[in-house]
C-alpha positions in Angstrom: 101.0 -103.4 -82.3 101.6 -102.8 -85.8 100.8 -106.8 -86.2 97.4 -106.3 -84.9 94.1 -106.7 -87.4 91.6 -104.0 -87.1 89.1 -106.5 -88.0 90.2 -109.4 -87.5 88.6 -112.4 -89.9 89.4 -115.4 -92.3 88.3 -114.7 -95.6 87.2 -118.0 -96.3 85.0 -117.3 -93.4 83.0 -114.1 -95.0 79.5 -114.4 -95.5 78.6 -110.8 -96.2 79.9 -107.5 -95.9 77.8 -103.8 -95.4 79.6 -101.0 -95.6 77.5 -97.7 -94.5 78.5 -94.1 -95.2 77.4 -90.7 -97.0 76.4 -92.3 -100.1 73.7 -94.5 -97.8 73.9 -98.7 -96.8 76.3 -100.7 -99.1 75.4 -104.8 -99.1 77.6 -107.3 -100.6 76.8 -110.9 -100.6 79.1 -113.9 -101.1 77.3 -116.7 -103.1 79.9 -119.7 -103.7 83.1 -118.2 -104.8 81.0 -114.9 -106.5 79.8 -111.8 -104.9 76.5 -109.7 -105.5 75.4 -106.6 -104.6 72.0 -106.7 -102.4 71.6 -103.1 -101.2 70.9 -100.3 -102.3 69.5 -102.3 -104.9 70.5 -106.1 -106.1 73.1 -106.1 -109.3 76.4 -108.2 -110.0 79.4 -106.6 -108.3 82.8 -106.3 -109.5 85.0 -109.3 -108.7 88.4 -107.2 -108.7 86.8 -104.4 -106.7 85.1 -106.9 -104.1 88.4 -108.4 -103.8 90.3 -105.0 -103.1 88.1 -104.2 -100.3 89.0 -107.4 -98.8 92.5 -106.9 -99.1 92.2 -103.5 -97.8 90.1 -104.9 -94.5 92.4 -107.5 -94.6 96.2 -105.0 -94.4 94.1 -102.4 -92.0 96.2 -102.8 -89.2 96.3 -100.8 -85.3 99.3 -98.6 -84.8 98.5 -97.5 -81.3 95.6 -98.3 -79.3 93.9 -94.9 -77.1 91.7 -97.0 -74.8 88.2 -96.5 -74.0 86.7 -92.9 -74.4 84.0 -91.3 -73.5 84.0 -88.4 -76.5 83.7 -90.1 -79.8 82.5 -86.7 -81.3 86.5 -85.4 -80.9 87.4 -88.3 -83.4 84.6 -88.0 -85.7 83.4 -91.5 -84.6 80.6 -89.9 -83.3 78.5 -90.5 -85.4 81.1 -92.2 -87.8 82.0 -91.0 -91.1 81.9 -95.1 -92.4 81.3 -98.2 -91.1 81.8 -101.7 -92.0 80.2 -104.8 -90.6 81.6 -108.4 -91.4 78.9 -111.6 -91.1 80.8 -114.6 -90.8 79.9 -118.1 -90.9 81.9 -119.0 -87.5 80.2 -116.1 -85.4 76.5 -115.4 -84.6 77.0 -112.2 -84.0 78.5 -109.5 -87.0 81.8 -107.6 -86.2 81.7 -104.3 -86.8 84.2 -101.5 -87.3 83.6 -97.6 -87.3 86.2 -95.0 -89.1 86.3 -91.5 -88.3 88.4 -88.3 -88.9 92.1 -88.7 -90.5 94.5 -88.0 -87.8 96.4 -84.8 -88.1 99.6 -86.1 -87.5 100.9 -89.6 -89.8 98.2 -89.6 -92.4 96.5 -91.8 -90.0 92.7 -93.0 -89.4 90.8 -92.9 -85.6 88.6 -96.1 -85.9 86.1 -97.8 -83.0 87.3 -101.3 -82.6 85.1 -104.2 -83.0 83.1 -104.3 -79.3 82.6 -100.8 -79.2 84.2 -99.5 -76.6 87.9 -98.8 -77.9 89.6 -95.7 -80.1 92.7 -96.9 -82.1 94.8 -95.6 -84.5 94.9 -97.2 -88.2 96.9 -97.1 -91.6 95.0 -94.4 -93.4 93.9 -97.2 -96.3 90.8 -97.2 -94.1 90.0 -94.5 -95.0 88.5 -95.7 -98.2 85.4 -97.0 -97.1 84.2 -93.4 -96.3 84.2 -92.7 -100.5 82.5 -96.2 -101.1 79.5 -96.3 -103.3 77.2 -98.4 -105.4 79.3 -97.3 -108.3 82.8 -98.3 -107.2 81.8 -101.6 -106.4 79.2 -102.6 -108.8 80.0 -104.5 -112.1 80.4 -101.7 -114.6 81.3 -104.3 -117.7 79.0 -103.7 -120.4 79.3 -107.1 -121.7 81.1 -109.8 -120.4 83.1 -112.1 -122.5 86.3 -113.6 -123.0 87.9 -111.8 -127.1 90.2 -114.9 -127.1 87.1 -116.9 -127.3 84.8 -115.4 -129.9 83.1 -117.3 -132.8 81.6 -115.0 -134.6 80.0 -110.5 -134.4 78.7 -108.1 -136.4 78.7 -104.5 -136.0 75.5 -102.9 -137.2 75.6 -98.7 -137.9 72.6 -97.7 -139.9 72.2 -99.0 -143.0 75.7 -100.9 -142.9 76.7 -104.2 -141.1 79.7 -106.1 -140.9 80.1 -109.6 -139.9 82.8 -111.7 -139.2 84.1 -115.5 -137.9 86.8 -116.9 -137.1 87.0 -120.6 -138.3 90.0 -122.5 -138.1 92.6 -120.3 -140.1 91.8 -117.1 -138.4 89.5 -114.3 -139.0 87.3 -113.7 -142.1 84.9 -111.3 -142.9 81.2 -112.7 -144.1 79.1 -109.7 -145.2 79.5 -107.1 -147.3 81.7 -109.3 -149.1 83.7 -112.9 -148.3 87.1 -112.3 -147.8 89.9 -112.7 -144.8 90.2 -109.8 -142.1 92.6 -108.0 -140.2 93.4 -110.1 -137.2 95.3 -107.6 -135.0 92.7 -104.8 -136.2 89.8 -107.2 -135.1 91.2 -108.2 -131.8 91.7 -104.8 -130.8 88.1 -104.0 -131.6 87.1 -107.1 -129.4 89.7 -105.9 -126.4 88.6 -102.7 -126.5 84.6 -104.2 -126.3 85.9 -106.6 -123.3 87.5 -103.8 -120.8 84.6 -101.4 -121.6 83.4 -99.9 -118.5 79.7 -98.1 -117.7 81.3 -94.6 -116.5 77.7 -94.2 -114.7 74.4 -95.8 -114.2 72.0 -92.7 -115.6 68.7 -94.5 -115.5 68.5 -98.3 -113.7 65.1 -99.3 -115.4 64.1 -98.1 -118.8 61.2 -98.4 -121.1 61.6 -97.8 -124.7 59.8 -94.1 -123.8 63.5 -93.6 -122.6 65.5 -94.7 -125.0 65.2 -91.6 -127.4 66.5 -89.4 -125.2 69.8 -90.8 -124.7 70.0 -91.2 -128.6 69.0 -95.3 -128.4 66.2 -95.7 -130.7 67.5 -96.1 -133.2 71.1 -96.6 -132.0 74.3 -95.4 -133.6 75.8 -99.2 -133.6 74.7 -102.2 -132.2 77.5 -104.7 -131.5 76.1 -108.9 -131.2 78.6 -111.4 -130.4 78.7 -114.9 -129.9 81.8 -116.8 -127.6 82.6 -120.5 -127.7 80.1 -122.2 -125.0 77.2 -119.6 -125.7 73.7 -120.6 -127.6 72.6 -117.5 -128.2 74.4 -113.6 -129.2 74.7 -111.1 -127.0 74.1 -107.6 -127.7 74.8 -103.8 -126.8 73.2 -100.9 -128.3 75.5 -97.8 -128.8 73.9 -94.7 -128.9 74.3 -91.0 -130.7 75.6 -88.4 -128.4 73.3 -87.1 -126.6 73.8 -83.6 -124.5 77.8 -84.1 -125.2 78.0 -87.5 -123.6 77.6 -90.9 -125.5 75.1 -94.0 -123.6 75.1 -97.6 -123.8 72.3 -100.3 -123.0 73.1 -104.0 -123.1 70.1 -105.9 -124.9 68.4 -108.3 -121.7 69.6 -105.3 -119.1 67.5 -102.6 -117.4 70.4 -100.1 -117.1 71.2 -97.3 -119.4 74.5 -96.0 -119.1 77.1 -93.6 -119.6 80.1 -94.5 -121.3 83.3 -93.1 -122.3 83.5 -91.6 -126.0 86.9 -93.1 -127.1 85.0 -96.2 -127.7 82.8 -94.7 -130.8 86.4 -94.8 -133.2 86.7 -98.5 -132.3 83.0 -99.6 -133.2 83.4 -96.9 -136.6 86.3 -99.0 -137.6 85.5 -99.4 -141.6 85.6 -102.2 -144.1 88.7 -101.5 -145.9 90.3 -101.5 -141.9 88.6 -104.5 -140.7 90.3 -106.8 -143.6 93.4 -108.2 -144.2 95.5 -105.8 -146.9 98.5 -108.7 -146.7 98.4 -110.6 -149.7 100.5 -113.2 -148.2 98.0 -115.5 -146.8 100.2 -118.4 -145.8 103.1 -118.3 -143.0 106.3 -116.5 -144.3 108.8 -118.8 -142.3 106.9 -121.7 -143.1 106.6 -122.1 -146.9 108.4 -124.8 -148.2 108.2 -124.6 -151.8 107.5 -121.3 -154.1 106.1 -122.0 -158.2 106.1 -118.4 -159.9 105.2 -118.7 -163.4 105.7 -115.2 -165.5 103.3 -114.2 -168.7 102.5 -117.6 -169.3 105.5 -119.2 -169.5 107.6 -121.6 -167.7 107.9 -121.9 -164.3 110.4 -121.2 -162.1 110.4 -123.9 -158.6 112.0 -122.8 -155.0 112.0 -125.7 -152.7 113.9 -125.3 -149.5 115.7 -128.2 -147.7 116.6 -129.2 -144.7 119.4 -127.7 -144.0 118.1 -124.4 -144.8 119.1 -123.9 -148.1 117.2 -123.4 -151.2 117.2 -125.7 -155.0 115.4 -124.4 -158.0 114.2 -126.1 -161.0 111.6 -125.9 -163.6 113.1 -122.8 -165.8 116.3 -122.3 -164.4 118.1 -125.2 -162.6 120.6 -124.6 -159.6 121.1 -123.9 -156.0 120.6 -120.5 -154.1 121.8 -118.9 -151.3 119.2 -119.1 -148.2 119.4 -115.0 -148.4 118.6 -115.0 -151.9 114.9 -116.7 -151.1 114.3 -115.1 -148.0 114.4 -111.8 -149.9 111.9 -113.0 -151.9 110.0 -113.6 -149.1 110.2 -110.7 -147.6 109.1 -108.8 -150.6 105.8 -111.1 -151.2 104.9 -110.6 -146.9 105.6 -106.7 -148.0 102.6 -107.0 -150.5 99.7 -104.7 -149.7 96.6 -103.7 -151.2 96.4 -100.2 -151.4 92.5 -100.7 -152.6 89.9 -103.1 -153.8 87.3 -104.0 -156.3 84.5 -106.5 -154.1 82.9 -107.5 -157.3 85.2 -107.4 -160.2 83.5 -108.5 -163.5 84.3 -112.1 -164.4 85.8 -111.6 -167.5 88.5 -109.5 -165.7 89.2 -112.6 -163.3 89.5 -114.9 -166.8 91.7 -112.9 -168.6 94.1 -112.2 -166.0 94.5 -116.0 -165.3 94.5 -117.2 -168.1 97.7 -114.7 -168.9 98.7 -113.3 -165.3 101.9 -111.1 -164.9 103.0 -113.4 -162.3 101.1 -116.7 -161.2 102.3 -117.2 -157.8 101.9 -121.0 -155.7 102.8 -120.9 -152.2 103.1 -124.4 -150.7 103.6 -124.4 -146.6 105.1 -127.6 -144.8 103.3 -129.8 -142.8 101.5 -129.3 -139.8 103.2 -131.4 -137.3 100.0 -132.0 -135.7 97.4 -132.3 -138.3 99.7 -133.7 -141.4 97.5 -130.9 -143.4 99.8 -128.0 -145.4 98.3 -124.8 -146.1 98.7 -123.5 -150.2 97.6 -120.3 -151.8 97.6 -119.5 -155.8 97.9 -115.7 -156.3 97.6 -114.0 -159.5 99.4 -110.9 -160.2 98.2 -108.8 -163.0 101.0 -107.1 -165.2 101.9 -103.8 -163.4 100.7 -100.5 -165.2 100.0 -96.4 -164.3 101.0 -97.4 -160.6 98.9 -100.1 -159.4 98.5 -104.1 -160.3 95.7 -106.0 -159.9 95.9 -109.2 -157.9 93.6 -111.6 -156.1 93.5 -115.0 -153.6 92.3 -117.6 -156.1 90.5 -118.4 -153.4 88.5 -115.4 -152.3 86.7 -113.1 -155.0 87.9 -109.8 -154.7 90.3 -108.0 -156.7 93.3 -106.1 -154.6 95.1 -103.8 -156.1 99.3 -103.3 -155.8 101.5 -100.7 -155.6 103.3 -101.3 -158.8 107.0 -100.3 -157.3 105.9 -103.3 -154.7 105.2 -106.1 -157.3 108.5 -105.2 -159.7 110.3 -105.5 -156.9 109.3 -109.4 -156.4 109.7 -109.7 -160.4 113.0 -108.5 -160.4 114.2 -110.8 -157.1 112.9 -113.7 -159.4 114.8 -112.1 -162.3 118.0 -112.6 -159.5 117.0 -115.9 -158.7 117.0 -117.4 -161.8 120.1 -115.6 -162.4 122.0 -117.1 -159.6 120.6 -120.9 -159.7 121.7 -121.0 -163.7 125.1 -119.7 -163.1 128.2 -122.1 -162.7 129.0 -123.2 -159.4 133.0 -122.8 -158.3 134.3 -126.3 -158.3 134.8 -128.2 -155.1 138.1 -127.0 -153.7 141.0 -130.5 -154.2 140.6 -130.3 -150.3 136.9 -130.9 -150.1 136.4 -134.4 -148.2 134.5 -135.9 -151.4 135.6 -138.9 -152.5 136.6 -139.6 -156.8 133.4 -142.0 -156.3 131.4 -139.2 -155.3 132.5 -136.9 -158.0 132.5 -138.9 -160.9 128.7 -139.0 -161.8 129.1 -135.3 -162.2 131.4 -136.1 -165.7 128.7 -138.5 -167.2 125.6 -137.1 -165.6 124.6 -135.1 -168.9 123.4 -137.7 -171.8 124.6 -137.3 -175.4 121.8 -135.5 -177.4 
């Protein structure tokens, strides 16, 4: 019945599987929870791929047994277009399972049922094993790592290389030039590394005679990376196209292999790219108190409370509406360098802090966990012919701004101050404040 097992087995029983067909013998070996690959040569396998031809043994079940026959040759069982032979732990003996010609009627399999002596009819999923080969089963990962769990890589293509970590605070790029990275742009890279898969095996043992040929010594790129847990880097060298395909060798492996080309953009992705073009450093919903100071003079002082709101002091004095600041904040997450200047003369850094256009502090509120608040001091250069020139007090490079981008932040602090200086509607007679509450308002201003 449509209940019954082809091959029947517990999969916690499974010792090793052989699967034999065109393509030649086919061994897989289960070593604790892991499988290898012992014939036609031993390599890892791939974990999802083991697992699907267990689940497709597994849902292989009899829709009409045909009883013993003596003509295996009129359902292509003779000899068999696969086979499959289980070893289990609870069974001296291995059960085995042949799969011949598709049945013309009910897409449909003829199989030889475990014993040898009985033709059934099966789900045509069993079918599969006739197309199985060394390369469908066989790890194919070029490197394997977890992206969420990277320290630290560098991407080397000729005469340039890029390296990056990830401390606490995210991403940052080390060489060329100290400064924070792109974190969506570098996980992508990473992801892209992770689920990269050998399209085919072209040579399984080479000597560096070999590696010219597939445009591997020198490589295009060579990728080392280093995950939490490791003690050493792991590396894969990326060659130049070679005969219209592209080939890959991971450092400490035999194999040379094919791979697809769409990776090549990925592993090209440049400097300017890699790093972070957001000036805004700190959260956006998470600052708690703003200090912009304009051409040197005083300060204007956003601190938001509790409930939301926002009070300013310093050069104008007042409260503001909540959608007043988080304009402003918008505008400074819009910030975007449009360019850069790695190594800007120190006497450009002095004078535009000792007189910046705009001298921005940007307090965060504390971590819950840690009691720690993240700050960052920005200095905005005085807009001119399209661009301003900014930088990260903390980080040396000089980004420049679209200049339409930083007068619109001036001018929202222009409206700011505006709006906490100007008179406040008195409290309706209605309001539930008390006289006592109100009258420190009459004497609150001293005599001069």
């Amino acid at each position: 019945g449509a209940d019954e097992r082809a091959i029947p087995f517990e999969r916690a029983d499974l010792k090793a599987i052989t699967i034999a067909n065109e393509h030649g013998p086919l061994g897989l070996k289960k070593d604790g929870e892991a499988w290898t690959i012992t014939a036609p040569l031993a390599t890892a396998a791939d974990r999802d791929a083991v697992e699907g031809l267990i689940a497709s043994l597994e849902s292989a079940r009899v829709e009409r047994r045909l009883g013993a026959q003596t003509d295996l040759k009129a359902y292509g069982l003779d000899p068999a277009a696969a086979t499959v032979t289980l070893d289990l732990a609870s069974s001296p003996a291995p059960v085995k399972l042949a799969v011949g010609e598709s049945n013309p009627i009910g897409g449909t399999r003829f199989v030889l049922l475990p014993g040898g002596t009985e033709v059934a009819v099966v789900g045509a999923s069993i079918g599969d094993l006739v197309s199985k080969d060394l390369l469908s089963l066989r790890d194919k990962t070029l490197l394997s790592f977890d992206a969420w769990k990277v320290q630290r890589f560098a991407i080397e293509r000729g005469r340039e290389t890029i390296r990056l970590s990830k401390p606490e605070d995210g991403w940052k790029i080390e060489q060329p030039v100290e400064t924070p990275a792109d974190g969506p742009t570098v996980s992508d890279l990473l992801s892209a590394v992770e689920r990269l898969q050998a399209r085919e095996f072209v040579l399984e043992t080479a000597t560096d005679r070999d590696l010219p040929r597939y445009g591997l010594a020198p490589p295009a790129a060579r990728l080392s990376l280093r995950q939490e847990g490791w003690d050493a880097d792991r590396t894969v060298l990326f060659g130049k196209p070679a005969g219209g395909d592209r080939y890959a060798r991971t450092v400490g492996r035999d194999p040379v292999v094919k791979i697809p080309d769409d990776i090549w953009p990925k592993l090209h992705t440049g400097l300017f790219d890699l790093r972070r073009k957001d000036l805004l450093g700190v959260g956006q919903y998470k600052i708690e108190t703003i200090t912009a100071a304009r051409d040197g003079g005083a300060a204007l002082v956003l601190a938001r409370q509790k409930d939301g709101g926002w009070l300013v002091s310093g050069k104008a004095a007042g409260s503001i509406k909540s959608e007043t600041a988080d304009a402003l904040l918008r505008l400074l997450a819009a910030l975007k360098a449009v360019a850069f200047d790695d190594h800007p003369p120190v006497t450009l850094r002095a004078s535009l802090s000792r007189r910046p256009g705009l001298d921005l502090l940007l307090q965060e509120e504390k971590d819950a966990t840690t009691g720690s608040a993240k700050s960052q001091h920005l200095v905005i250069g005085t807009p001119r012919a399209g661009r301003a020139p900014a930088f990260d007090m903390a980080w040396r490079p000089l980004a420049f701004l679209p200049q339409n981008e930083v007068e619109a932040v001036l001018h929202q602090l222009d409206l700011i101050g505006a709006e906490a200086a100007a008179p406040k509607p008195a409290a309706s007679p209605s309001a539930s404040a008390s006289p006592a509450a109100a009258a420190p308002d009459a004497s609150a201003t001293p005599s001069q």
